[in-house]
C-alpha positions as CSV (number, residue, x, y, z in Angstrom):
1,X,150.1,121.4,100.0
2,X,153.8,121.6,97.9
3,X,154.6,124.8,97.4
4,X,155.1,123.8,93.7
5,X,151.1,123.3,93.6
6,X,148.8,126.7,92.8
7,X,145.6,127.1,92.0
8,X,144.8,129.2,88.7
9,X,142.8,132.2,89.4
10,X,139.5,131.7,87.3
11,X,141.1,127.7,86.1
12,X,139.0,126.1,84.2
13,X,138.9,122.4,82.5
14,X,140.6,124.1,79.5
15,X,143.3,125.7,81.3
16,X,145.6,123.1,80.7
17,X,147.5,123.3,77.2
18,X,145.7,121.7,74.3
19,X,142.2,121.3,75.4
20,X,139.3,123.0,73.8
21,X,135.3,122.9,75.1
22,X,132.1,124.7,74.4
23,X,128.5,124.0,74.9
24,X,125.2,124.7,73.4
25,X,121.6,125.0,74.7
26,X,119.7,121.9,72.7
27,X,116.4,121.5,74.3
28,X,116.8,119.0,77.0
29,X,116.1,121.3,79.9
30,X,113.4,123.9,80.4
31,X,114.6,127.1,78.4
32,X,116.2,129.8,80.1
33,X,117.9,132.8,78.4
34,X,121.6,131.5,80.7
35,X,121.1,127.5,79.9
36,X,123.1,125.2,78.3
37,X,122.5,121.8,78.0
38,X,125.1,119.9,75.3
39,X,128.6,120.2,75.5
40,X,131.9,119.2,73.7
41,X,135.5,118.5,75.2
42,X,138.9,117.8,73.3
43,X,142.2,117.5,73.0
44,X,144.2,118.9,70.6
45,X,146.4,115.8,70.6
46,X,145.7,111.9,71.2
47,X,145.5,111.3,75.1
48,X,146.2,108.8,77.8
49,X,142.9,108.4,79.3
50,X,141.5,107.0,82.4
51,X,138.2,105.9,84.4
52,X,135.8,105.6,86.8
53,X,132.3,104.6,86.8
54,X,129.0,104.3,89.3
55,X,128.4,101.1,91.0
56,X,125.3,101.5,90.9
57,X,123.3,98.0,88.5
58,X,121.2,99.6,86.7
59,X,123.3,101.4,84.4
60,X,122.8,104.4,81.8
61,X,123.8,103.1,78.1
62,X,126.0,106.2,77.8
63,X,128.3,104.7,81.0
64,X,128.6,101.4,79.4
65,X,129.5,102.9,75.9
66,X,132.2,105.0,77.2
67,X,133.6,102.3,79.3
68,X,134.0,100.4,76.5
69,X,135.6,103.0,74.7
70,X,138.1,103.6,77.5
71,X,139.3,100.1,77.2
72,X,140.1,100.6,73.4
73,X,142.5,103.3,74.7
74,X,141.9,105.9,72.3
75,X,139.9,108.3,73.8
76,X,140.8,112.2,73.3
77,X,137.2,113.9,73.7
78,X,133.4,113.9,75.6
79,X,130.2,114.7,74.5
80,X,127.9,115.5,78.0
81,X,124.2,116.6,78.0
82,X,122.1,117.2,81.3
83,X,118.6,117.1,81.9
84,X,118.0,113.5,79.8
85,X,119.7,110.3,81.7
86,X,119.8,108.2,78.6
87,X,118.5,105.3,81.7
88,X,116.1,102.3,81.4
89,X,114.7,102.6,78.0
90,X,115.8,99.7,76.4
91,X,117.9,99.2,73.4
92,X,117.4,102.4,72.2
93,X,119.3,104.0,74.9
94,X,122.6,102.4,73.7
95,X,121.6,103.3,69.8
96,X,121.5,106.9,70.8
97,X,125.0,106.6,72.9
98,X,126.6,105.5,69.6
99,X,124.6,107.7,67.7
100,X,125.5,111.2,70.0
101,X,129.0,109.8,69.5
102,X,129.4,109.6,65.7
103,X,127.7,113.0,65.7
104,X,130.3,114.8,68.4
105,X,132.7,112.6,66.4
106,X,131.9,114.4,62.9
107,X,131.7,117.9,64.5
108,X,135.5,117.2,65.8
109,X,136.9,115.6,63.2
110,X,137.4,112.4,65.2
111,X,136.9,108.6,64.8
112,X,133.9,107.9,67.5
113,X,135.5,105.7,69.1
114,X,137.9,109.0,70.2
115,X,134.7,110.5,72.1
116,X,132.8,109.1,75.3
117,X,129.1,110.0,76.2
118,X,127.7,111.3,79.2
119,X,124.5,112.0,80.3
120,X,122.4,113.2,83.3
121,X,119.1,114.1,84.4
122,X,115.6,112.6,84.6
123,X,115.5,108.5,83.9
124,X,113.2,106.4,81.7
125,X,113.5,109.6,78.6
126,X,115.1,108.8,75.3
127,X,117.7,111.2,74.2
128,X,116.3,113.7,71.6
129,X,118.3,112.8,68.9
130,X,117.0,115.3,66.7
131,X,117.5,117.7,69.0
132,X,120.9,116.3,69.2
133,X,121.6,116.5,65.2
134,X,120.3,119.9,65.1
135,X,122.5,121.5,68.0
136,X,125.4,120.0,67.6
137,X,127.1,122.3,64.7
138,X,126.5,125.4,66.6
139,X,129.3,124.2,69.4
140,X,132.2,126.4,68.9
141,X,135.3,124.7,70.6
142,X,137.7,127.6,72.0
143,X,140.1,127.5,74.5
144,X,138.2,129.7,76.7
145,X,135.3,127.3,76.7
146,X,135.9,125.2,79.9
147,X,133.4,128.0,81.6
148,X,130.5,127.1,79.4
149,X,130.9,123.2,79.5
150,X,131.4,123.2,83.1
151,X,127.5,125.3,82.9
152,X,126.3,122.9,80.2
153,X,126.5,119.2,82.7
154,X,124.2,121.0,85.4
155,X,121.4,120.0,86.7
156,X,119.9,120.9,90.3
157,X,123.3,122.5,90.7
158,X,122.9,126.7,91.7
159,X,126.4,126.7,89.8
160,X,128.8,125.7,88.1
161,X,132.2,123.5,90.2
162,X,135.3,124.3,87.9
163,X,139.2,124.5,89.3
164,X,142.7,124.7,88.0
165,X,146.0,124.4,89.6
166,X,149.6,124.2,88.2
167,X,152.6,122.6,89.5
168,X,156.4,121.8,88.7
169,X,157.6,118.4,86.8
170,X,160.8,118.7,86.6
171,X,162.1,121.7,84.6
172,X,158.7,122.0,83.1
173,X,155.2,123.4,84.5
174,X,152.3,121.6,84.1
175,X,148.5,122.2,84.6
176,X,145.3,120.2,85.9
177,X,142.0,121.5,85.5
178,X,138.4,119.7,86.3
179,X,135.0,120.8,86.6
180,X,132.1,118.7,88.3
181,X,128.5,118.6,88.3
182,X,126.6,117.1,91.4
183,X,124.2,118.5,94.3
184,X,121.7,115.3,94.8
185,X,122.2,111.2,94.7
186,X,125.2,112.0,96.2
187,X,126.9,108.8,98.5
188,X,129.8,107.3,98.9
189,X,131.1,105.0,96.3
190,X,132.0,107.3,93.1
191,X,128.9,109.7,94.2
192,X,126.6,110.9,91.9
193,X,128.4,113.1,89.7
194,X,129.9,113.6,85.9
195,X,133.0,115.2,86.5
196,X,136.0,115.8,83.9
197,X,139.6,116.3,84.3
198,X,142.6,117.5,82.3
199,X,146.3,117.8,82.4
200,X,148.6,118.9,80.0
201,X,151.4,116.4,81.8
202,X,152.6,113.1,80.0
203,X,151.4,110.4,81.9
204,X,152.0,106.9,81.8
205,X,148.7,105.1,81.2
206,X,148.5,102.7,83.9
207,X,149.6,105.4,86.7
208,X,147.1,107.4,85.8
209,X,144.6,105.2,86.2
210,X,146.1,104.3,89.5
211,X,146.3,107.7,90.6
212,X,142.8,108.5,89.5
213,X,141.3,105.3,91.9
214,X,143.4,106.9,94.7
215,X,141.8,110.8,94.6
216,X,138.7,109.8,94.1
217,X,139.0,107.4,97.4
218,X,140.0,110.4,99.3
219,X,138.0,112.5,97.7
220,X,134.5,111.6,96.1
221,X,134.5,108.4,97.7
222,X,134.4,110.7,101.0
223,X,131.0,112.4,100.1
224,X,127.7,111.8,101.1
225,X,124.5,114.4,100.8
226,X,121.5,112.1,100.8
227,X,122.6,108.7,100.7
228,X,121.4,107.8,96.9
229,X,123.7,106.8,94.4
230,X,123.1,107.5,90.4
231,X,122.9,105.4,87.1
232,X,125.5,107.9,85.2
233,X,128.3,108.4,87.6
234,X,131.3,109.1,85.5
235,X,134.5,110.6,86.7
236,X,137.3,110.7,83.2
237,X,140.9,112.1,83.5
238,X,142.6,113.2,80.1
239,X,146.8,114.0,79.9
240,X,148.0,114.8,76.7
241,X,151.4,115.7,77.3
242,X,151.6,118.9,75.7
243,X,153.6,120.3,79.0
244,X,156.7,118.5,77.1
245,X,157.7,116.8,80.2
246,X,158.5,112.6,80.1
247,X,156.0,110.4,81.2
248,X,155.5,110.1,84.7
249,X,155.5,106.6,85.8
250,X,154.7,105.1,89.4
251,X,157.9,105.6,92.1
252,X,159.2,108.5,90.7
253,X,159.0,111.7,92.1
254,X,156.9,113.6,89.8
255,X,154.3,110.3,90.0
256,X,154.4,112.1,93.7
257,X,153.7,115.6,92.9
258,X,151.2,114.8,90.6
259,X,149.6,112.2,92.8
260,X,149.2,115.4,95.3
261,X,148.3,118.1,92.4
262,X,145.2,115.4,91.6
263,X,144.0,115.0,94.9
264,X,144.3,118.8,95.4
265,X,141.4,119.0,92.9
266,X,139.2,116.4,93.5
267,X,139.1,117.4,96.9
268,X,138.0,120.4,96.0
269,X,135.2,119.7,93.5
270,X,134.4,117.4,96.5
271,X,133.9,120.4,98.9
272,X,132.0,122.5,96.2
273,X,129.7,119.5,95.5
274,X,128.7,118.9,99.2
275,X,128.1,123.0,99.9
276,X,126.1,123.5,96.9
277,X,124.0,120.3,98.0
278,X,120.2,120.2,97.5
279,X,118.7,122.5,100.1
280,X,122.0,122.6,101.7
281,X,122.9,125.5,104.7
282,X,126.1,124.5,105.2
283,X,129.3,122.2,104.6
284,X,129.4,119.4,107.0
285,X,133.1,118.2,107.8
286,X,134.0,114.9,109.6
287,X,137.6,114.2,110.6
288,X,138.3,110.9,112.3
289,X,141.5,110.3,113.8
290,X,143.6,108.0,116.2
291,X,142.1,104.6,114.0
292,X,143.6,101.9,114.2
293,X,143.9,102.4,110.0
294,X,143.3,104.8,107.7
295,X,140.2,102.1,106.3
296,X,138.6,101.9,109.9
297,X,138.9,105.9,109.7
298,X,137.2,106.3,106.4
299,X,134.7,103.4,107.1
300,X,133.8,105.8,110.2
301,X,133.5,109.3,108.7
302,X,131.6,107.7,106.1
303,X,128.5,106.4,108.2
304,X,128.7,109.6,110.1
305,X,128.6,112.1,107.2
306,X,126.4,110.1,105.9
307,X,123.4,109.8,109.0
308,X,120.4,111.7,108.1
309,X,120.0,112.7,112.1
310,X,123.5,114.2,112.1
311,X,122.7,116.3,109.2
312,X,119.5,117.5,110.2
313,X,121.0,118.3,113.7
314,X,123.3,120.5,111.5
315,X,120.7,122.2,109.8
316,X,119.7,123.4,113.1
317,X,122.9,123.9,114.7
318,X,121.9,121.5,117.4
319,X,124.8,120.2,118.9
320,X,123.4,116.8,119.4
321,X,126.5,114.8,120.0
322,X,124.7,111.5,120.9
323,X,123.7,111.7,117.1
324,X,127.7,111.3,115.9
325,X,128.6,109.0,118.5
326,X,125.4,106.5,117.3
327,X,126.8,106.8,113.8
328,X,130.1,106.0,114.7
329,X,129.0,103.0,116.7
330,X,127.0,101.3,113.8
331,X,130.1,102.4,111.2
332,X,131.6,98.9,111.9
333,X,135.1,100.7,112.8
334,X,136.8,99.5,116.1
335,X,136.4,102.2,118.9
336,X,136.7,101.8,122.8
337,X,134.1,103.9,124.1
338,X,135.9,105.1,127.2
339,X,138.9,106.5,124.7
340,X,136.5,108.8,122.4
341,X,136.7,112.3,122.3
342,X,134.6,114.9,120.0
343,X,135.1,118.2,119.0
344,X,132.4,120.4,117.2
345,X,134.4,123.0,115.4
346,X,137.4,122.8,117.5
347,X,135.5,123.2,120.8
348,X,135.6,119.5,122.8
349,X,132.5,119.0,124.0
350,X,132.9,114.7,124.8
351,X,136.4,113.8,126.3
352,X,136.6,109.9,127.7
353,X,133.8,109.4,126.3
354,X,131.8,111.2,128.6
355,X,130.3,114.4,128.0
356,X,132.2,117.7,129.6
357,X,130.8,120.8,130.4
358,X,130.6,123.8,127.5
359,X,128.3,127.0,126.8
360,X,125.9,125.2,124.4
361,X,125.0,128.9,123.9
362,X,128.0,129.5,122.2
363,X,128.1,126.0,120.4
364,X,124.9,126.5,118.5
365,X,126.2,129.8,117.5
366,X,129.9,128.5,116.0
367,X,127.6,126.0,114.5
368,X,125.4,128.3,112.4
369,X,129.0,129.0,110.4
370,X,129.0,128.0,106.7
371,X,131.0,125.4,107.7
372,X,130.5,122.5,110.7
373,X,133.2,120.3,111.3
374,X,132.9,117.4,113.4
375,X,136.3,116.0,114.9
376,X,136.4,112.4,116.3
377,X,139.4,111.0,118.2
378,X,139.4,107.3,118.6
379,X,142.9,107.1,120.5
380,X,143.5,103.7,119.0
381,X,146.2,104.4,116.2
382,X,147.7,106.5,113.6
383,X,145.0,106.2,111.0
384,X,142.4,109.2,109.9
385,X,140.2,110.4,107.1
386,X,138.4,113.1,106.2
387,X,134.5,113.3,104.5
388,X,132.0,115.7,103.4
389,X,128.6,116.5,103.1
390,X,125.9,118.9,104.1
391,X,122.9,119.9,106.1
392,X,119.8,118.3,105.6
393,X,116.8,121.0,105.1
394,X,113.0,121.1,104.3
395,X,114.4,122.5,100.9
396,X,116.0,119.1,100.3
397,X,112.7,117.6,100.4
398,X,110.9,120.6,98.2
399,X,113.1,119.7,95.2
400,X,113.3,116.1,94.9
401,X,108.9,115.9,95.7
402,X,108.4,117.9,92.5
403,X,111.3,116.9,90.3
404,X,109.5,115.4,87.6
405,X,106.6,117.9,87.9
């Protein structure tokens, strides 16, 4: 990481100038005296905004609202609520999108079309709009409020995912905050997640949409904890320039420092998404290199983090190599078996791609870490990649067989 680049101690989405955010608890999730369930985010100032959105067909109302939103190009504010998808019911669903808008709208003094929607939870349940109308006018926007927003999108997350970091542009310091929500339907390809980002830098619209394709390649794109992907993925990037600095276009040097401060973050949230996975024991790291590209890397650390045997395996600190090695074979990325070698946190236990003696003794126990990182050399090329996801426990299948119940 530049020098230039530091996280915030306690950074939340509204460390960055301008932004403010609170939350309420409106009835959408069971009550607890700690719960929030409805929250607000804004800028103090119009925005450049940019967008990504879940693959996934059958889409939540509130994804397709705010996409169409986005493409207007005014957008300066979100209104999330977890424990109600907003998914497959009908026309209603898009009726309530609009609705939750106008009324986040009115409470910030905004046009609606200034405010995107997102929603996660349980699908086939109308939003409770009156619910909704009611809770709405007790959200107190403050600049501290990034803490309690960040606790409002949660769902079967133990906690809230929240990160700052500040960096140089020039003569002028700017700051990027984000918070994420996530712990199950999490796979490659956006993974199942709402997740919001700021920045007080002036940013050229188009690179920042660029830029925010790129980290979430690296980054989100890279995570995998049970293989599902969600109806509401939503990942939104706000920069409202109040860090003074010009707008940073593509090519310069500050498009490169802020390229770096954004992937610093959304790696993170990453990280924190896959150890606070369903049921999860542990954060399970994949590093492919020597591909002959970075795609053929990523395509590989994808199916491996992604293998329900390898995960298990790390549950129980079983080094099971032959686990990784059948991943990597059905991953579709070129390999020549008689070139592999595989490390299980740092101690090579394939080389040639045969199997070499080790103390599994002492394997199993560097394995029981919070961490597990697998490391896969193809010796083919220059490209690599990393990904992230967890262990796969009996817990995991404790939450998600009483969900709705």
């Amino acid at each position: 990481m530049a020098e230039e680049i530091r996280f915030v101690e306690g950074g939340t989405i509204t460390t960055p100038q301008g932004f403010k955010a609170g939350a309420t608890f409106a009835g959408m999730k069971t009550y607890a005296e700690d719960k929030l369930d409805l929250g607000l985010l804004c800028s103090e100032r119009p925005c450049a905004a940019a967008g990504l959105f879940t693959a996934n067909r059958v889409r939540s109302p509130s994804v397709v609202y705010t996409q169409e939103q986005l493409a207007k190009g005014r957008l300066r504010a979100v209104v999330a609520n977890s424990g109600i998808a907003n998914t497959m019911v009908g026309e209603q669903g898009m009726t309530d999108a609009r609705g939750t808008a106008a009324l986040a709208a009115k409470q910030l003094g905004l046009g609606a079309d200034e405010v995107a929607v997102c929603s996660t939870g349980v699908i086939g349940v109308e939003l409770p709009m009156a619910l909704i109308r009611e809770s709405m006018p007790r959200i107190e926007l403050t600049h501290e409020g990034g803490a309690a927003f960040a606790r409002a999108i949660l769902t079967t997350d133990t906690r809230p995912k929240e990160v700052a970091v500040t960096f140089e542009l020039g003569r002028r310091r700017a700051t990027l905050g984000g918070c994420v929500k996530g712990a199950g339907m999490i796979h490659p390809n956006l993974a199942t997640m709402l997740c919001f980002l700021t920045t007080d830098a002036a940013v050229e619209k188009g690179f920042l949409q660029q830029a925010l394709k790129a980290a979430a390649d690296s980054s989100f794109n890279m995570l995998s904890i049970d293989g599902d992907t969600s109806t509401n993925d939503t990942l939104l990037l706000y920069a409202n320039g109040a860090a003074g600095n010009d707008p940073i276009r593509a090519g310069t040097p500050e498009a490169t420092t802020f390229k770096e401060a954004l992937d610093t973050v959304c790696v993170h949230l990453a990280k924190e998404m896959a150890r606070d996975g369903e049921g999860a024991s542990r954060l399970l790291h994949i590093r492919v290199e020597g591909a002959k590209s970075d795609e053929e890397a990523r395509k590989a650390a994808r199916t491996i983090v992604s293998s329900s045997l390898v995960k298990a395996a790390v549950h129980g600190s079983d080094p099971n190599w032959g686990r990784v090695m059948a991943a990597l074979g059905r991953s579709g990325a070129e390999i020549d078996e008689k070139k592999l070698a595989l490390y299980v946190n740092d101690v090579c236990i394939v080389w040639e791609g045969l199997a070499i003696p080790f103390h599994k003794d002492s394997v199993v126990a560097t394995m029981r870490r919070p961490e597990v990182s697998f490391r896969l050399d193809l010796n083919l090329g220059g490209g690599s990649a990393d990904a992230w996801g967890c262990s796969l426990s009996e817990e995991y299948i404790t939450i998600n067989s009483a969900y709705t119940t």
